[in-house]
C-alpha positions in Angstrom: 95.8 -110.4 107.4 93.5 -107.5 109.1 95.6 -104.8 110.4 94.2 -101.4 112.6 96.5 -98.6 114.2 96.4 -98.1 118.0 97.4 -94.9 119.7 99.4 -95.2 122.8 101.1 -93.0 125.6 103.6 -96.0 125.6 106.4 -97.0 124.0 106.5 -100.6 123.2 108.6 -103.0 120.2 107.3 -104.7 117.1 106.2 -108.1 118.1 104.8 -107.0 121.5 101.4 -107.3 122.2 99.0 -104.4 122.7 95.1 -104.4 123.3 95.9 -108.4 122.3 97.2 -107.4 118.5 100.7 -107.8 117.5 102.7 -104.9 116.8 104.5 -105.0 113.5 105.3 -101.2 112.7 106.0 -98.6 115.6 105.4 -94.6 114.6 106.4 -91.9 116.1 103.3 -89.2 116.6 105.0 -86.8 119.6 108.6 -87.5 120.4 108.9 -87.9 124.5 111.0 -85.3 126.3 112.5 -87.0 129.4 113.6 -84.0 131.0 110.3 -82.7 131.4 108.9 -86.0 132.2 106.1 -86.1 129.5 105.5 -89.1 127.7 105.3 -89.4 124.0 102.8 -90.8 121.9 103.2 -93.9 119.3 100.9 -95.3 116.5 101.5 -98.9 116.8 100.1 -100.8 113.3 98.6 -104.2 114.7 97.9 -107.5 113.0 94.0 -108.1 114.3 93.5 -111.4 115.1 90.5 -113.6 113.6 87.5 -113.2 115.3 86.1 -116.1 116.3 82.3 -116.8 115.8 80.5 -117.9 119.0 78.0 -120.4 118.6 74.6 -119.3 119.5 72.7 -119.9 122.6 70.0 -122.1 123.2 68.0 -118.9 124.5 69.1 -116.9 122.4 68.0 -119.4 119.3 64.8 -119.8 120.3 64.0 -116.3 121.1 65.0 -115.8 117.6 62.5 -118.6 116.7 59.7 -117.8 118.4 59.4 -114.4 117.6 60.0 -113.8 113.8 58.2 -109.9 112.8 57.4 -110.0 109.0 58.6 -106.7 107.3 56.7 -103.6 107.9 55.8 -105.1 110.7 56.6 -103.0 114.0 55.5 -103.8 117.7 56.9 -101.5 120.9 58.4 -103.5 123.2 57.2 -103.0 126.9 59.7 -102.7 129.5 59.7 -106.3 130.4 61.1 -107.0 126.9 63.9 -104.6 127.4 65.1 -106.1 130.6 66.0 -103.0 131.9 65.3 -100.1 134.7 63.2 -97.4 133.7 63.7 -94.5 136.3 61.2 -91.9 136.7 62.6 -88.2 137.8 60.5 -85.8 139.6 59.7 -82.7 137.8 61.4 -80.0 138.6 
């Protein structure tokens, strides 16, 4: 069983879900004081479910594939590669 701790404004019980973990221990960090309307905060120890392995893409496998780079080996990639937006700013 994988476990993590998650902070929270918000008090929940053991066996409710947070962030899509189980709770199984609650801790007190800041107790909450109602009369001046703050909140506390709680360390919530959460069983992590399994992860589960997605299977690769088709596109994603053959990219793999078709372009193997032995070690040592290094090539820039141009912006088409990257797929992204490269933004030039104006001097100032």
């Amino acid at each position: 069983m994988l476990t993590k701790t998650v902070r929270s404004r918000f008090s929940h019980e053991i066996g409710e879900k947070v962030e899509g973990c189980t709770i199984l221990e609650k801790r007190v960090v800041i107790p909450p004081v109602p009369a001046e309307r703050r909140l506390g905060v709680y360390d919530y120890e959460v069983e992590v479910p399994p992860a589960v392995e997605k299977p690769r893409s088709r596109g994603a496998a053959r990219a793999a594939a078709a372009a193997p780079t032995p070690a040592g080996s290094y090539t820039r990639t141009t912006p088409d590669e990257m797929g992204a937006v490269i933004r030039r700013l104006p001097s100032r």
